[in-house]
Structures are given as C-alpha cells and as structure tokens.
C-alpha positions, -999 to 999 in steps of 0.1 A, spaced: -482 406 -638 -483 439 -623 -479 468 -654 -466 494 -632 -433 507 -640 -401 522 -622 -396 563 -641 -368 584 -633 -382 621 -631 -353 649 -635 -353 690 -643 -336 699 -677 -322 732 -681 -347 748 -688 -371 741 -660 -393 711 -679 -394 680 -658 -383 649 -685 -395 611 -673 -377 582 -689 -385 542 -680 -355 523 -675 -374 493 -687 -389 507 -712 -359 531 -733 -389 543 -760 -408 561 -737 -401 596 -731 -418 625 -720 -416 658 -701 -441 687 -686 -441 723 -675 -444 707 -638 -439 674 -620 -482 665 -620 -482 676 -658 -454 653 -665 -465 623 -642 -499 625 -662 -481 628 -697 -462 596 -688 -492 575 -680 -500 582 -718 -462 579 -734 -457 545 -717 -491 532 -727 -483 543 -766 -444 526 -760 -462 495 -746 -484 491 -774 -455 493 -803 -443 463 -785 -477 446 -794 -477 462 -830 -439 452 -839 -451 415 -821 -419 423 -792 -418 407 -758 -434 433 -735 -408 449 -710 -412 431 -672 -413 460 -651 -384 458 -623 -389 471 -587 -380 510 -584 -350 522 -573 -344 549 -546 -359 583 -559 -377 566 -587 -419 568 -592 -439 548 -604 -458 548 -635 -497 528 -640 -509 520 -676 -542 527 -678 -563 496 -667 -577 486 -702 -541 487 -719 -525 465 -687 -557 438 -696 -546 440 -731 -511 438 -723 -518 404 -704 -537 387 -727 -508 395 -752 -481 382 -730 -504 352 -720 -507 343 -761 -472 346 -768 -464 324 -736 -489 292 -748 -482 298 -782 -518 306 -792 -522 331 -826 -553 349 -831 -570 325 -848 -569 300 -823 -581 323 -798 -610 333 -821 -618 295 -827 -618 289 -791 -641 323 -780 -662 317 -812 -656 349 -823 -637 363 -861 -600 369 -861 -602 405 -869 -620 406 -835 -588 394 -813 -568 416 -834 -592 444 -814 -590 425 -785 -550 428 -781 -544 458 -800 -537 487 -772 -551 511 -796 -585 504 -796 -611 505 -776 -622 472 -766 -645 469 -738 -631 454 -706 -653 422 -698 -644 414 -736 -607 412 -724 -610 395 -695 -632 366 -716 -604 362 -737 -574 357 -703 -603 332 -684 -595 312 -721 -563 311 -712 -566 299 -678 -561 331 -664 -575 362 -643 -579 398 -642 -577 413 -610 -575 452 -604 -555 467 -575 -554 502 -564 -523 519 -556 
C-alpha cells in the first residue's frame, strides 16, 4: 500500500492557505503560504494517521486525487509503521504473537507500530518480512 494521500489546498479569507484529506476528515491544517502549508500537512496527516493506530481504527486507504488535488507523503518511517499495523490487523496477529514469533518482548512491538516513536527502520521492516511481506521505498 502506497501512504500517499489526495489534499484539497484552498485560500481562507484571510489569506492562510487550509489543506484538508478527504480520506482522512481529522487532519487539518493551514500556513502563511502554499510550501508552509504543504510541509505542515506532511506532519498533521502523520499525527491523524497515528490516532488511528492509538484508538486501534482501520487506517484510511488513500483514493486517487482528484482534479486540482495534491498529494500528500507520510514520512517513510510512519508509512513502514502504518503497514505493519494494517498487515497485523489483516492476519489477525496481536502483539504478542508478533513478539513470540521475532523473539522479542511485547512492549517492543508496541514501539514497533506505535507512529509516535522512534523506532529504527530495519527493526520495522523485520517485523512485515514476518508477515510475509516487504518494504519497498519509492520516490515521487
């Protein structure tokens, strides 16, 4: 899964540019300028993103963009996390199964797929080959 998601960018009155995720209604954000927004959204939908781990929701699946819609990148470390989430909920693994299976402690997976935290990458990407799947890193 590809964590890149569709924003709609629009002036308010007052000049601020506002960016809002149609697939993703909690994240919202705005900037003096159109860069200082764009950047500011990379960080709002990462934090929106990871309350869907936290509350233990289904992630959003991002949908194609429309016409004058941008696209939006979370960081690479949170999109890892984000998949190894998704690819627990979808085999029905917990934490401590994943922990049994890595040989590692619980609280460790909880840092694993916690957005939050700083996990190093190739600790991640252990954790998805475990599940039969892969990391792979595109640039836009």
């Amino acid at each position: 899964m590809r964590y890149v998601f569709p924003a709609v960018l629009a002036q308010d009155e007052d000049g601020r540019w506002i960016v809002t995720f149609p697939d993703v209604s909690e994240a919202l954000t705005d900037g003096a300028d159109r860069d200082e927004a764009l950047r500011e959204a990379v960080d709002t939908l990462g934090a929106a993103l990871a309350g869907y781990v936290h509350e233990r929701r289904e992630v959003p699946v991002p949908t194609p963009p429309k016409p004058g819609q941008v696209s939006v990148c979370v960081p690479p470390l949170v999109a890892a996390k984000l998949a190894l989430y998704r690819a627990m909920r979808e085999q029905g693994v917990s934490n401590v199964e994943l922990a049994r299976r890595l040989g590692i402690t619980e609280a460790v997976v909880r840092r694993l797929v916690d957005p939050d935290h700083s996990s190093k990458i190739e600790k991640v990407e252990a954790a998805l080959e475990t599940l039969g799947k892969r990391l792979i890193v595109e640039a836009a």
